[in-house]
Each structure stands twice: as C-alpha cells, then as structure tokens.
N, CA, C and O atoms as a GROMACS GRO file, in nm:
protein
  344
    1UNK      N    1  15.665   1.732   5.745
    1UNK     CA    2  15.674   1.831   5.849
    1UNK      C    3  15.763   1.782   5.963
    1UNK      O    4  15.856   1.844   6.014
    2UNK      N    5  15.723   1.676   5.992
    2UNK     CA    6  15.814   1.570   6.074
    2UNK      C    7  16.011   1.605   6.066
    2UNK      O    8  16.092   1.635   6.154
    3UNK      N    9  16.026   1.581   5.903
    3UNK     CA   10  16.139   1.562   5.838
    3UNK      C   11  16.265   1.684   5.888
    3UNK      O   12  16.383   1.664   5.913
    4UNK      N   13  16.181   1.823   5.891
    4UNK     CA   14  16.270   1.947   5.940
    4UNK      C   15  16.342   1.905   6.097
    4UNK      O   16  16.457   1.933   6.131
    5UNK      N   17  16.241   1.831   6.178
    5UNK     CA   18  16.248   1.858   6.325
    5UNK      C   19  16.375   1.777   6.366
    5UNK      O   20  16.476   1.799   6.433
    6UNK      N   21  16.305   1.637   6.269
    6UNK     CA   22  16.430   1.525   6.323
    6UNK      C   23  16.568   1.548   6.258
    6UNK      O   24  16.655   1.498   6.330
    7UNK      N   25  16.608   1.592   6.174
    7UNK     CA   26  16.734   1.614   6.130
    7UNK      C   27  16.811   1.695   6.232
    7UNK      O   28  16.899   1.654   6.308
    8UNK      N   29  16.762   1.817   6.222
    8UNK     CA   30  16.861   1.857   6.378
    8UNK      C   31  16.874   1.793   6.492
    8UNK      O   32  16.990   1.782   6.533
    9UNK      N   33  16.758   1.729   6.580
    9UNK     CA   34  16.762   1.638   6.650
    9UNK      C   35  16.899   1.557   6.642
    9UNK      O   36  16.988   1.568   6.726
   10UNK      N   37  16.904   1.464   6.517
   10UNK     CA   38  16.983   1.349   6.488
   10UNK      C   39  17.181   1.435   6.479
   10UNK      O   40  17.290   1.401   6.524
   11UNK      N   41  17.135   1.541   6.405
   11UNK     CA   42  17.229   1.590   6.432
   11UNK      C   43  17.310   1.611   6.573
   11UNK      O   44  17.428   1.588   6.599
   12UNK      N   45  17.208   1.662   6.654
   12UNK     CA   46  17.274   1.746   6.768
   12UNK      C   47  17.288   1.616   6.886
   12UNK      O   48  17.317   1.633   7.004
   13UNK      N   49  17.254   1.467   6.813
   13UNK     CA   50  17.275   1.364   6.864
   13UNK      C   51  17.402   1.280   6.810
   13UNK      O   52  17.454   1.174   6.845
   14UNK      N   53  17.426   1.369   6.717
   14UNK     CA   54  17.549   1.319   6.668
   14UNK      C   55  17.537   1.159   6.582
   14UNK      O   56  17.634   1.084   6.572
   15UNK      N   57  17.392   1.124   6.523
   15UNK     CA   58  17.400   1.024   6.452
   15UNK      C   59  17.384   1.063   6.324
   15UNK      O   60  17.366   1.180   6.291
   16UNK      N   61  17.391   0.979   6.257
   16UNK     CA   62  17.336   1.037   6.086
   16UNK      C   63  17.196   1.068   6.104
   16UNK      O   64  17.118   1.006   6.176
   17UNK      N   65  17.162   1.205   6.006
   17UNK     CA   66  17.015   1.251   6.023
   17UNK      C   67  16.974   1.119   5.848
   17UNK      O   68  16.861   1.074   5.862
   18UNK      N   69  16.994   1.104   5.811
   18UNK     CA   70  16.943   0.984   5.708
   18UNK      C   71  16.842   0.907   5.736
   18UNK      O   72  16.729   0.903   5.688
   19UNK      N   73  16.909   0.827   5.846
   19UNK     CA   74  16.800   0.690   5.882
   19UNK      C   75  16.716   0.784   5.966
   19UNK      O   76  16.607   0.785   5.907
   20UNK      N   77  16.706   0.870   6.080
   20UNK     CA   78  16.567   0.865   6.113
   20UNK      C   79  16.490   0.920   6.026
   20UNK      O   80  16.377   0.872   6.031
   21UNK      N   81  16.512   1.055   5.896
   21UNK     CA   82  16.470   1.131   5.851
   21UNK      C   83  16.362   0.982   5.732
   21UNK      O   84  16.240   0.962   5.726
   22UNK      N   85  16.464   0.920   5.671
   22UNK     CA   86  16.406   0.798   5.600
   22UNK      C   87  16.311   0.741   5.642
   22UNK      O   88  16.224   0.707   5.561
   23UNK      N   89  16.290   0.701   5.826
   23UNK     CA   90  16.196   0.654   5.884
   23UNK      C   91  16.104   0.742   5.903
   23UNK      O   92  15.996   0.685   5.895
   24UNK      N   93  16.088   0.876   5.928
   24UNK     CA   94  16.004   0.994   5.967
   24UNK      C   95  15.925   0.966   5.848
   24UNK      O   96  15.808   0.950   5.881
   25UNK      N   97  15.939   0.955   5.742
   25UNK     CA   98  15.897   0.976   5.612
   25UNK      C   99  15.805   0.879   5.564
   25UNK      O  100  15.696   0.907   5.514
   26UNK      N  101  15.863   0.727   5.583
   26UNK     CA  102  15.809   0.641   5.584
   26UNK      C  103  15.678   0.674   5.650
   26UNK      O  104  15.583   0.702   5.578
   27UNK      N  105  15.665   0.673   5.792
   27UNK     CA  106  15.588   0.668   5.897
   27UNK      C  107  15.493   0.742   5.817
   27UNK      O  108  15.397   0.669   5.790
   28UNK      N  109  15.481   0.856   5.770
   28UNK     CA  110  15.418   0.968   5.776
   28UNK      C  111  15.350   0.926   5.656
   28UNK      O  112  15.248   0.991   5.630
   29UNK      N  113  15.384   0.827   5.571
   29UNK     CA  114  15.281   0.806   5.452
   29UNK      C  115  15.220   0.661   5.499
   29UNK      O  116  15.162   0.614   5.401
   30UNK      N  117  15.215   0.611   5.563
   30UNK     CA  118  15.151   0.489   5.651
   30UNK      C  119  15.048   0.557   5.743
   30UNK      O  120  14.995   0.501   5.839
   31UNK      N  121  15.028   0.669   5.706
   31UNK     CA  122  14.878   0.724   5.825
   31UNK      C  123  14.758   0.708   5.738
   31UNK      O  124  14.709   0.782   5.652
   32UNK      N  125  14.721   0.584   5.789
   32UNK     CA  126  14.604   0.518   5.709
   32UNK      C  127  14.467   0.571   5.793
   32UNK      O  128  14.367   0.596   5.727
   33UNK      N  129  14.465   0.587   5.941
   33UNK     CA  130  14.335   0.569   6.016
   33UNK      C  131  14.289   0.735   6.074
   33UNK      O  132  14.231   0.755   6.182
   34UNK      N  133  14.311   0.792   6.022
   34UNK     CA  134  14.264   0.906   6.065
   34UNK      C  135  14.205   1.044   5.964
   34UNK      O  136  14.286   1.117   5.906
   35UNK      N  137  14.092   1.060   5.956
   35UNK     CA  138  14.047   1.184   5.861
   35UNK      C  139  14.195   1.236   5.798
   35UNK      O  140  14.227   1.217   5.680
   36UNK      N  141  14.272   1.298   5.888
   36UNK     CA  142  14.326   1.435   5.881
   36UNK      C  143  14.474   1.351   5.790
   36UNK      O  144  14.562   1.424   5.745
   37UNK      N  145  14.484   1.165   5.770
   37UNK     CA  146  14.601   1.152   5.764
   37UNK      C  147  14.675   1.165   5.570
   37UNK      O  148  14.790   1.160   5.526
   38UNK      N  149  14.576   1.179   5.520
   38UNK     CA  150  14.600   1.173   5.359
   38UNK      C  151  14.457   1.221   5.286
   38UNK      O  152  14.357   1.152   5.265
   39UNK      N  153  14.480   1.370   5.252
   39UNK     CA  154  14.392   1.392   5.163
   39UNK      C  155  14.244   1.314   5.112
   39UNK      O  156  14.123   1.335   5.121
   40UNK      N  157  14.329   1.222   5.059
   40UNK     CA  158  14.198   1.115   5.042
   40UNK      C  159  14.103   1.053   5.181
   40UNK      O  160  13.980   1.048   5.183
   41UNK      N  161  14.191   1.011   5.286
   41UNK     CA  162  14.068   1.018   5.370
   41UNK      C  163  14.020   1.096   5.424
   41UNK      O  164  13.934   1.073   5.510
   42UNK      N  165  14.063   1.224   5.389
   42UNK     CA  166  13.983   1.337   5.443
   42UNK      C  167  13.863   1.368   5.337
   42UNK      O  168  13.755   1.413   5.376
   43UNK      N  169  13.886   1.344   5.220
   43UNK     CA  170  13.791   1.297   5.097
   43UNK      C  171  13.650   1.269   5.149
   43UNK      O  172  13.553   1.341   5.171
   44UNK      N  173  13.677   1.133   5.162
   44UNK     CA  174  13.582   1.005   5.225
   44UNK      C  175  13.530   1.072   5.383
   44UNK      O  176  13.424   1.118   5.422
   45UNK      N  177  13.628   1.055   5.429
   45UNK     CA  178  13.514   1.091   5.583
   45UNK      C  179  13.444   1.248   5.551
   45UNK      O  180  13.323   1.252   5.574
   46UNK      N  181  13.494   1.356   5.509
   46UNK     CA  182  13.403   1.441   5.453
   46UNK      C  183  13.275   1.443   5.366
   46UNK      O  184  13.186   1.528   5.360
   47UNK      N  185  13.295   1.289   5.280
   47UNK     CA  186  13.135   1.251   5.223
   47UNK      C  187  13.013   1.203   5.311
   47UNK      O  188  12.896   1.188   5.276
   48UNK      N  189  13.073   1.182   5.438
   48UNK     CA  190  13.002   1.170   5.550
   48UNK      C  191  12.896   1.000   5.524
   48UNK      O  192  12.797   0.951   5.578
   49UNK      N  193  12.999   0.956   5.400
   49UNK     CA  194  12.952   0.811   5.381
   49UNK      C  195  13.004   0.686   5.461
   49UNK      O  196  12.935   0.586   5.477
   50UNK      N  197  13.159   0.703   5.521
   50UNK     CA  198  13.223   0.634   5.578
   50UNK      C  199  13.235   0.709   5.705
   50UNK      O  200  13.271   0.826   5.695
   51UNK      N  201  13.209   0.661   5.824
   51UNK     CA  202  13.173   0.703   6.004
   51UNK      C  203  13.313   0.655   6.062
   51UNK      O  204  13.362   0.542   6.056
   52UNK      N  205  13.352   0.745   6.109
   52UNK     CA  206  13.529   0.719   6.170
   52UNK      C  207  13.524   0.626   6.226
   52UNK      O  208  13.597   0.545   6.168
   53UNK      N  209  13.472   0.576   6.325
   53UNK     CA  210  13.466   0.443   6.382
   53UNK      C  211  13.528   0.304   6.254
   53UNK      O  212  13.617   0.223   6.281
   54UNK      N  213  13.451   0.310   6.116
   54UNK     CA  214  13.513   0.238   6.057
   54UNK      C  215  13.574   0.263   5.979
   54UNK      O  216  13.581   0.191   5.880
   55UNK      N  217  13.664   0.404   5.993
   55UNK     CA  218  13.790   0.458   5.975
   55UNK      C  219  13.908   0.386   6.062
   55UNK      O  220  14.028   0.356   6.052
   56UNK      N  221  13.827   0.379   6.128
   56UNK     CA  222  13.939   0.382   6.246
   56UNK      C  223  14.029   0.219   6.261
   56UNK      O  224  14.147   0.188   6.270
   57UNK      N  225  13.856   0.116   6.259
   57UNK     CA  226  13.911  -0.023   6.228
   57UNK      C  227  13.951  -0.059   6.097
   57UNK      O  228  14.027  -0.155   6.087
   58UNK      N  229  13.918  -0.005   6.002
   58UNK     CA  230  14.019  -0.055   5.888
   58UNK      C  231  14.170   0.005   5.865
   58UNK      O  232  14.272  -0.050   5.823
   59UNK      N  233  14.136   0.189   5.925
   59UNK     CA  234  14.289   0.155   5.869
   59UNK      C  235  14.427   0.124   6.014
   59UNK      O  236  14.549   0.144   6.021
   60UNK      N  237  14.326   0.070   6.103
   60UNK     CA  238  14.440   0.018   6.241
   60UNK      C  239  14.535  -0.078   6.169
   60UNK      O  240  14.658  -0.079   6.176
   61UNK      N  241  14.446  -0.168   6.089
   61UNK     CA  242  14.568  -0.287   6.032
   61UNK      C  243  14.648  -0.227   5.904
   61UNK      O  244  14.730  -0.297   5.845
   62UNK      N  245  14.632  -0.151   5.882
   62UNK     CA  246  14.700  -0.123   5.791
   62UNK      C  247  14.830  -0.018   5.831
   62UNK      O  248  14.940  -0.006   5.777
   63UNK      N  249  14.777   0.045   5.939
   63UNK     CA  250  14.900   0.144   6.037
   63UNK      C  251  14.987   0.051   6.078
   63UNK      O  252  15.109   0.067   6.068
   64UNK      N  253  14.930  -0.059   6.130
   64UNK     CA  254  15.041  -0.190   6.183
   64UNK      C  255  15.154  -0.247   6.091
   64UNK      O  256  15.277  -0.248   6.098
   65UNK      N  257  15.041  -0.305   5.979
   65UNK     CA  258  15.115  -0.358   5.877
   65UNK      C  259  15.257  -0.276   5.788
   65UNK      O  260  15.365  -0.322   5.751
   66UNK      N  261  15.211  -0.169   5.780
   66UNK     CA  262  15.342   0.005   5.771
   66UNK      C  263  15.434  -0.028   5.860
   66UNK      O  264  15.552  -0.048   5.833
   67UNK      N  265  15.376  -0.037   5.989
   67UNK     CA  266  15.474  -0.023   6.080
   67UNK      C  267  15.610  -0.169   6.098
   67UNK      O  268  15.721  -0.184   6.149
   68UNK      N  269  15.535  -0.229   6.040
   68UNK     CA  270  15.592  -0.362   6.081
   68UNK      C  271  15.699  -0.383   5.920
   68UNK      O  272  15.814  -0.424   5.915
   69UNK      N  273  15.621  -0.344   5.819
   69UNK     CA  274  15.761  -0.305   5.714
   69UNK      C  275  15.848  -0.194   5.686
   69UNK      O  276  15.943  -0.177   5.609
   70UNK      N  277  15.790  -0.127   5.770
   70UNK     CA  278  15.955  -0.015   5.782
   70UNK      C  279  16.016  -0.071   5.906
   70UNK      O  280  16.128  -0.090   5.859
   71UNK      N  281  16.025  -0.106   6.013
   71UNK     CA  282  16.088  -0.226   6.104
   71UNK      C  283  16.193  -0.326   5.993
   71UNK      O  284  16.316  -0.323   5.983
   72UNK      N  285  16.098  -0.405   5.922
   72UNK     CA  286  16.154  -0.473   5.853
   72UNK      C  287  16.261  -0.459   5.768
   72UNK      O  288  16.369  -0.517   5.780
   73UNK      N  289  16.216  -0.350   5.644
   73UNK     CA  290  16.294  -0.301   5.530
   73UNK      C  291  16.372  -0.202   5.567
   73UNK      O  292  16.489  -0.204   5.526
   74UNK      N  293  16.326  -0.093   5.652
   74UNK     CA  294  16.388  -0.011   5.644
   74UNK      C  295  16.583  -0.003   5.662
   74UNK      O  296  16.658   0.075   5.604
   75UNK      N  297  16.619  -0.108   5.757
   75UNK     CA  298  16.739  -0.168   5.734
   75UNK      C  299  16.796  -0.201   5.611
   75UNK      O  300  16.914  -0.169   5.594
   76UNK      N  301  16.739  -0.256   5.528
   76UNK     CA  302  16.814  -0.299   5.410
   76UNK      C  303  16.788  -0.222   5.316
   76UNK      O  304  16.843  -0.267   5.216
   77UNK      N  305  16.737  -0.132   5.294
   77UNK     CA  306  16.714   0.010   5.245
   77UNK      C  307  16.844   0.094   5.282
   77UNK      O  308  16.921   0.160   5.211
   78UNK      N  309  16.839   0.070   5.406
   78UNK     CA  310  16.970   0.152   5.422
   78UNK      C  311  17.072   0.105   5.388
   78UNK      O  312  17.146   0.170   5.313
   79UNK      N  313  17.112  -0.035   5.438
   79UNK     CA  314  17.214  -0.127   5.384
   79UNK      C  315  17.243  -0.055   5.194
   79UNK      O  316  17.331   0.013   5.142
   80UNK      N  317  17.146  -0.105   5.156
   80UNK     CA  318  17.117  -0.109   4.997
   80UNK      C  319  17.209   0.096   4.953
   80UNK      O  320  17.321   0.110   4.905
   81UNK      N  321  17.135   0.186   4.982
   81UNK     CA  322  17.178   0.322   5.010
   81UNK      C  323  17.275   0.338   5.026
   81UNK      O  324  17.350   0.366   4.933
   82UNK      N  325  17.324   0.326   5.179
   82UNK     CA  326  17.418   0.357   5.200
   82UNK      C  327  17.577   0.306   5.195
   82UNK      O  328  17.690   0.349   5.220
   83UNK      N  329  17.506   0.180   5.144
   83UNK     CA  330  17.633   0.049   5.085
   83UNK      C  331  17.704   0.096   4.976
   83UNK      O  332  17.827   0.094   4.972
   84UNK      N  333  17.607   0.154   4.852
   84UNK     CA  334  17.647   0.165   4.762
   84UNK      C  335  17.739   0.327   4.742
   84UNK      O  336  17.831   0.350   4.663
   85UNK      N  337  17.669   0.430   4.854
   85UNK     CA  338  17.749   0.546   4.851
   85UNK      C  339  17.936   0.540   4.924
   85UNK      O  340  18.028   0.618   4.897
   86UNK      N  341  17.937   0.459   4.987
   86UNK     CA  342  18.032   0.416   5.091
   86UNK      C  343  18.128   0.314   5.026
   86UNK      O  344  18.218   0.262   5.094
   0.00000   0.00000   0.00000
C-alpha cells in the first residue's frame, strides 16, 4: 500500500522510484510486532493465547533486526540489480 504513494513521491523528487519503492517493501514485510502487521499475527493475538504486551517484546527485536538488514543489504541489492541492467 506503501509502494503506490512512494513512487510518485520519488518521482516528483526526481530520484529513481526503485530504491525507495524496494525499501517500502522491504519494511513492510519486517512488521513483526503488531496484531494488525501479518495475517498470522493477527492469527495468534486473535486466539487470545498470546497478550500484546508479549507481542510487542518479541517482535521489537525482530523489527530492529529487519531494519538493520535492509540498511545493510539493501545497497548491494541494488548494486547487484541495477549493475547488471546498466
């Protein structure tokens, strides 16, 4: 949903809409800590077996850990991509 907004954005910024759209995307499947962020934990916190609170602390490290490899990779992803179209 993300993906529509930022492309024009990037556009009307005059950069390539690629890399942020690539990062939007990323981001958006790294939503580990919240009911609403992937089906499946909407699954689970709807069984009313797992209490958001320890929704919330397990999937904090794991939102980080996302965050910290699209930081990482996402560069050489692009490198890798856009090296080879170019």
């Amino acid at each position: 949903m993300v993906v529509p907004i930022i492309i024009p954005v990037a556009m009307a910024a005059e950069i390539n809409p690629f890399v942020p759209a690539l990062a939007a995307t990323f981001a958006a499947s790294f939503g580990f800590m919240l009911p609403v962020s992937t089906p499946q934990n909407a699954i689970v916190y709807g069984s009313g077996v797992v209490p958001i609170t320890k929704m919330i602390r397990s999937g904090i490290s794991f939102d980080v850990l996302g965050g910290l490899l699209i930081v990482v990779l996402l560069p050489v992803m692009i490198d890798l991509v856009l090296g080879s179209v170019g």
